[in-house]
N, C-alpha and C positions, 0 to 999 in steps of 0.2 A: 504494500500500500504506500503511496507517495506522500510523503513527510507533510504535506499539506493538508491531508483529511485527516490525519492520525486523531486529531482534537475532537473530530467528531463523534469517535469511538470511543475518545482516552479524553477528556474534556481535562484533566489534570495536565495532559501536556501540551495543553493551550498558549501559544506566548504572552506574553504582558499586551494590555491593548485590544486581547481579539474580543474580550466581550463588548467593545467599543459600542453603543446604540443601545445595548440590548433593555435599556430600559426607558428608551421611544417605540419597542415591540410591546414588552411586556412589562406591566406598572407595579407587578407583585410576583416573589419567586418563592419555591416555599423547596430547600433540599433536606431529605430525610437520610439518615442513617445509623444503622445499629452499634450500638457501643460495642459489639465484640467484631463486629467487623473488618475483616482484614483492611481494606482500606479506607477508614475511617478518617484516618488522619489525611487522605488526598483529597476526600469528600468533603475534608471542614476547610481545606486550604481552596478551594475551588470553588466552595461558598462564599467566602472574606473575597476574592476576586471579582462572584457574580455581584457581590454587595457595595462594590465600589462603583457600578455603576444602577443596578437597582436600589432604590433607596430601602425598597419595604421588602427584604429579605429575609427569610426566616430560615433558622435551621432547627432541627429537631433531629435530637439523636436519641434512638428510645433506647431508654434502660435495657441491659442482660438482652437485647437485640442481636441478631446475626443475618448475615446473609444465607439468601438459600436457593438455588437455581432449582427451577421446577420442569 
């Protein structure tokens, strides 16, 4: 896959800047993730970036939470 769309799959490896607009799309963002979640930590850094440019962003990380592919 060409190093360009990688962010659409992997939003963590977004460069600085790419969320640029995104809150003249969308006026409310709301990212969820489980506290035992392996990547917890990419999901909360990728919020604090969606929120620099959405004002009204929310995160929620649920308690004893996990990811689970179905």
């Amino acid at each position: 896959m060409p190093p360009a769309l990688r962010c659409y799959i992997g939003p963590r490896l977004a460069p600085r800047g790419w969320w640029t607009g995104l809150g003249r799309v969308f006026p409310r963002v709301l990212v969820t993730a489980g506290e035992h979640e392996v990547p917890t930590g990419h999901i909360q850094a990728c919020a604090a970036a969606i929120s620099e440019e959405v004002r009204d962003t929310t995160v929620f990380v649920l308690p004893e939470g996990v990811h689970e592919n179905s």
